[in-house]
Every structure is written in structure tokens, then in C-alpha cells.
OpenMM code with the backbone's topology and positions (N, CA, C; nanometers):
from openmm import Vec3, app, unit

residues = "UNK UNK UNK UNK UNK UNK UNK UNK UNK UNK UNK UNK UNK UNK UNK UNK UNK UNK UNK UNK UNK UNK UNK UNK UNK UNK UNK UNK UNK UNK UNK UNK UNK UNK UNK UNK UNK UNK UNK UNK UNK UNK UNK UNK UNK UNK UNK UNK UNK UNK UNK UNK UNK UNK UNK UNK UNK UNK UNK UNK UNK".split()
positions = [
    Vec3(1.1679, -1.5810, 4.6844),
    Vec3(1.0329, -1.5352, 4.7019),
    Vec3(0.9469, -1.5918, 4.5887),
    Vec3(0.8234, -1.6635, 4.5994),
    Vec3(0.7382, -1.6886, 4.5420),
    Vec3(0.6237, -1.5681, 4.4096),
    Vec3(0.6442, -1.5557, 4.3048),
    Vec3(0.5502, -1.5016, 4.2408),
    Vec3(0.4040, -1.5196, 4.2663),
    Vec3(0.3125, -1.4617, 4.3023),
    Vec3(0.1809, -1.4648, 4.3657),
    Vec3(0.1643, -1.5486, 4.2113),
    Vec3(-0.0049, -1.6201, 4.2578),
    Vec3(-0.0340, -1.7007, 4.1022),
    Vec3(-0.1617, -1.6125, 4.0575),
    Vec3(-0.1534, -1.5954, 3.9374),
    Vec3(-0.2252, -1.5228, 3.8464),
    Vec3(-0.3228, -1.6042, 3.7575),
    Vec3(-0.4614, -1.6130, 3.8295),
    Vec3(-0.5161, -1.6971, 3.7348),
    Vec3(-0.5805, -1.5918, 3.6260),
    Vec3(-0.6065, -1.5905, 3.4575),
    Vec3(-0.6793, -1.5407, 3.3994),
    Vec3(-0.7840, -1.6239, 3.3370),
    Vec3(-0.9223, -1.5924, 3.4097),
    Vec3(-1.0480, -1.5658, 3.3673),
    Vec3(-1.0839, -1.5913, 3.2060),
    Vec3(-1.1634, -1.6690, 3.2005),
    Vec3(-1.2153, -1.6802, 3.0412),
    Vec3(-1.2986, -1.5526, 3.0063),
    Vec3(-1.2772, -1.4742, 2.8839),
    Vec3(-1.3529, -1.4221, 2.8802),
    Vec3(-1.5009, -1.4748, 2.8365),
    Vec3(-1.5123, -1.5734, 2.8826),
    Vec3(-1.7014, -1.6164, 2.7943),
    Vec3(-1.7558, -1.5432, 2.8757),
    Vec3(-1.9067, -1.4790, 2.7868),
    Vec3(-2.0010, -1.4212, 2.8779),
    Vec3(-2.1271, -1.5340, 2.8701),
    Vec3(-2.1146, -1.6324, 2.7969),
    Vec3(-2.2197, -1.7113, 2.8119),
    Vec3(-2.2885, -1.6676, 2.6593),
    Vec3(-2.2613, -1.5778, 2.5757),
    Vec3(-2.3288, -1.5722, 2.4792),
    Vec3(-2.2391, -1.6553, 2.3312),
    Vec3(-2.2540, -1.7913, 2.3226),
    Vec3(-2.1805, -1.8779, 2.2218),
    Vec3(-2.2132, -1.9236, 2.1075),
    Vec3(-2.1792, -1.7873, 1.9962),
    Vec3(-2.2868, -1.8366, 1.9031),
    Vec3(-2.1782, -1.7548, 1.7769),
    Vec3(-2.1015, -1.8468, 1.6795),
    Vec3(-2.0021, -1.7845, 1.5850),
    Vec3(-2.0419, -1.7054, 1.4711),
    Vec3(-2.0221, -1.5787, 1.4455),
    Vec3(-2.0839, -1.4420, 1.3779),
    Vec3(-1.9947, -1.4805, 1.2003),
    Vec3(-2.0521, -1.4807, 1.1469),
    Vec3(-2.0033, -1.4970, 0.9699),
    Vec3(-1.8300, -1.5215, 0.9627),
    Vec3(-1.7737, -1.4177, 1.0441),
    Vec3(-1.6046, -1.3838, 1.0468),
    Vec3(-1.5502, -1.5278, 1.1167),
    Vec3(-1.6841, -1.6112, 1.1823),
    Vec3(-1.5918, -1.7159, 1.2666),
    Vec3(-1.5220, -1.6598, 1.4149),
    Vec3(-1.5898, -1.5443, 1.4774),
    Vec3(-1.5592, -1.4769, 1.5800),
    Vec3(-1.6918, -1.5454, 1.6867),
    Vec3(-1.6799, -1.5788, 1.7818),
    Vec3(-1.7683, -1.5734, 1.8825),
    Vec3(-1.8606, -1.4322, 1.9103),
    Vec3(-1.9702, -1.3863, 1.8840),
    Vec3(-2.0496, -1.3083, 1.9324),
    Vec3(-2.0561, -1.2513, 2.1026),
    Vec3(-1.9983, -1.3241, 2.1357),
    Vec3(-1.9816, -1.2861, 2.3321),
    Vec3(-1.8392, -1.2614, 2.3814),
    Vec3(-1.7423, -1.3253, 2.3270),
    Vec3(-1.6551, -1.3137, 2.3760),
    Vec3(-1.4964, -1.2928, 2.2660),
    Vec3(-1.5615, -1.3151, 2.1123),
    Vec3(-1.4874, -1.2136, 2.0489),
    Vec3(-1.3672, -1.3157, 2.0469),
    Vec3(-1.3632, -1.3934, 2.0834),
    Vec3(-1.2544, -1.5475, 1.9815),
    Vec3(-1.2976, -1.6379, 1.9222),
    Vec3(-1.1623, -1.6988, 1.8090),
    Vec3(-1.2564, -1.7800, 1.7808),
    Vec3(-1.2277, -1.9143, 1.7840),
    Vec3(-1.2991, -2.0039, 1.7426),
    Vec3(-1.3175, -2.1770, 1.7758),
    Vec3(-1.1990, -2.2135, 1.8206),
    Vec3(-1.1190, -2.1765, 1.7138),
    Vec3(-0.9205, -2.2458, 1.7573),
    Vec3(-0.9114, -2.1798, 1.8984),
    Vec3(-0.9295, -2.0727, 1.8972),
    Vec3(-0.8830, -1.9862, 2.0624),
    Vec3(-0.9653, -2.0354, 2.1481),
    Vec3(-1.0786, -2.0061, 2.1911),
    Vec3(-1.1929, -2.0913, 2.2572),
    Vec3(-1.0969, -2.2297, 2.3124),
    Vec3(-1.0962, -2.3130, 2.2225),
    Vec3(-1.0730, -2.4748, 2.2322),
    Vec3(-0.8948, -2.4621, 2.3215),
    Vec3(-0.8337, -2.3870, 2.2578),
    Vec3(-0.7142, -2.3800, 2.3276),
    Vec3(-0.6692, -2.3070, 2.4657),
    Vec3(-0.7582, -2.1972, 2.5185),
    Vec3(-0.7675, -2.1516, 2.6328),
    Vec3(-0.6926, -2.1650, 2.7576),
    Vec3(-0.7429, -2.3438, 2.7653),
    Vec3(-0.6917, -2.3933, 2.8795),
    Vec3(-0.5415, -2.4102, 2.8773),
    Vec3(-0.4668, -2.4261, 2.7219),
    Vec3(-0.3623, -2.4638, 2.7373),
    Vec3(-0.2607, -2.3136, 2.6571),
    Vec3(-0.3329, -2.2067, 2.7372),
    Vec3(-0.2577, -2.1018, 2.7195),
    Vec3(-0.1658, -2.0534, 2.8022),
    Vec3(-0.0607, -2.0209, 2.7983),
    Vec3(-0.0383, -1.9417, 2.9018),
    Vec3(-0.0567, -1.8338, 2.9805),
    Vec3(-0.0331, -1.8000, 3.1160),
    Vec3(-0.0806, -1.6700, 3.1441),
    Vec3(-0.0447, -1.5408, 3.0474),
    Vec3(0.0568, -1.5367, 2.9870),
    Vec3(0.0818, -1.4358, 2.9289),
    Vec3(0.0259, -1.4380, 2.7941),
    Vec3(-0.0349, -1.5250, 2.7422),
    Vec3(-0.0679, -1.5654, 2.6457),
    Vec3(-0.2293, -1.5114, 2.6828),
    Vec3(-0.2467, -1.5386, 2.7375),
    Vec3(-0.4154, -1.5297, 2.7959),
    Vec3(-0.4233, -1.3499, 2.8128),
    Vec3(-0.3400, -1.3220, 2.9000),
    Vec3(-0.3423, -1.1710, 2.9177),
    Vec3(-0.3238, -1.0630, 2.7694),
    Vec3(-0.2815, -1.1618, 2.6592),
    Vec3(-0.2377, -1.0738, 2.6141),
    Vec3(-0.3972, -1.0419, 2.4769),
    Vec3(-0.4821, -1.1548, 2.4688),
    Vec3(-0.5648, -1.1418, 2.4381),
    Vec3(-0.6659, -1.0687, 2.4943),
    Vec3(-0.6814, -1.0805, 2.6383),
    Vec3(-0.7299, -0.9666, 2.7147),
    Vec3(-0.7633, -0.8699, 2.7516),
    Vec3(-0.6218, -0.8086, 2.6825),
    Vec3(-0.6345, -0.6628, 2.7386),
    Vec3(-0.5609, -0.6104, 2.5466),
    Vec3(-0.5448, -0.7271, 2.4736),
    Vec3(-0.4964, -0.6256, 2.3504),
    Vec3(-0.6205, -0.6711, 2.2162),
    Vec3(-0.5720, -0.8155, 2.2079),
    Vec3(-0.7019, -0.8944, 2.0919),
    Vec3(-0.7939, -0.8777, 2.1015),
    Vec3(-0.8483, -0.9018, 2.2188),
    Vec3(-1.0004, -0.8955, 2.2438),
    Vec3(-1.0445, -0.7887, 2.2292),
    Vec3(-0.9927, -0.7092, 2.3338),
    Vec3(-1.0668, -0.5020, 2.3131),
    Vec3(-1.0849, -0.4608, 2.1590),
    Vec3(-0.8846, -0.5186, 2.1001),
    Vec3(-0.9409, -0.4751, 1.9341),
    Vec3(-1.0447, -0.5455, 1.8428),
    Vec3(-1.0917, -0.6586, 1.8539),
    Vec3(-1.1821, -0.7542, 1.7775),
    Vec3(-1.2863, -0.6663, 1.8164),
    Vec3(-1.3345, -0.6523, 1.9336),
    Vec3(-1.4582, -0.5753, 2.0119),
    Vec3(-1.4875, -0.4052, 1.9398),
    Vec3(-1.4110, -0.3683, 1.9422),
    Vec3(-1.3936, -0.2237, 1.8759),
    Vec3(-1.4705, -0.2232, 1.7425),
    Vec3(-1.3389, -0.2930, 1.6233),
    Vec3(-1.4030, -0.3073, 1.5163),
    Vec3(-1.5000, -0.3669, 1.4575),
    Vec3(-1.5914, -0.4232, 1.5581),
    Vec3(-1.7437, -0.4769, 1.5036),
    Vec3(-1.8477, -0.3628, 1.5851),
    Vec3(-1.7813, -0.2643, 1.6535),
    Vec3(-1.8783, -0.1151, 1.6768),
    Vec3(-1.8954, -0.0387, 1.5352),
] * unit.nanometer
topology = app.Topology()
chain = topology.addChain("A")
for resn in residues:
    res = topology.addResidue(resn, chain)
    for name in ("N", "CA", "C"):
        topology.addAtom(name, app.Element.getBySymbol(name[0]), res)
């Protein structure tokens, strides 16, 4: 049986503009991550997703 394919979504929101820390302002990665994206893996991608990202996002509230 085939694993369905899982594409994950960039998080850019279109707002690209790097905040003092070297974090993206929109989407909360930074330059190295951004640039490498494409050659992430899915699990690699997910895991920024739903764990890195939310926490980067948090602590600049």
C-alpha cells in the first residue's frame, strides 16, 4: 500500500523582512531555514511547524 503524499506548505505569509535576532518577522525562520526549505524533509518541515515555529512565535509575544 502506498503512503498518501504529504506536501508541507511554507510557512511565508508574505511579510519578509529579518527582525534584529535574524528571525523573519512573518514567518519566524531564519535566512539558513528560509533558503533550505525546499530541501527539507517532510518531517523536517513538520517539525518546525507545529514545534519551532509556534515556539519562536510565542516568545516574541
Amino acid at each position: 500500500m502506498q503512503t498518501p503524499y504529504r506536501a508541507v506548505l511554507s510557512p511565508c505569509v508574505g511579510i519578509c523582512s529579518l527582525d534584529a535576532n535574524g528571525l523573519c518577522e512573518g514567518c519566524h525562520r531564519t535566512s539558513a531555514e528560509i533558503a533550505r526549505w525546499s530541501q527539507m524533509s517532510d518531517d523536517e518541515r513538520l517539525q518546525f511547524m507545529d514545534v519551532v515555529l509556534p515556539r519562536r512565535e510565542a516568545q516574541r509575544v
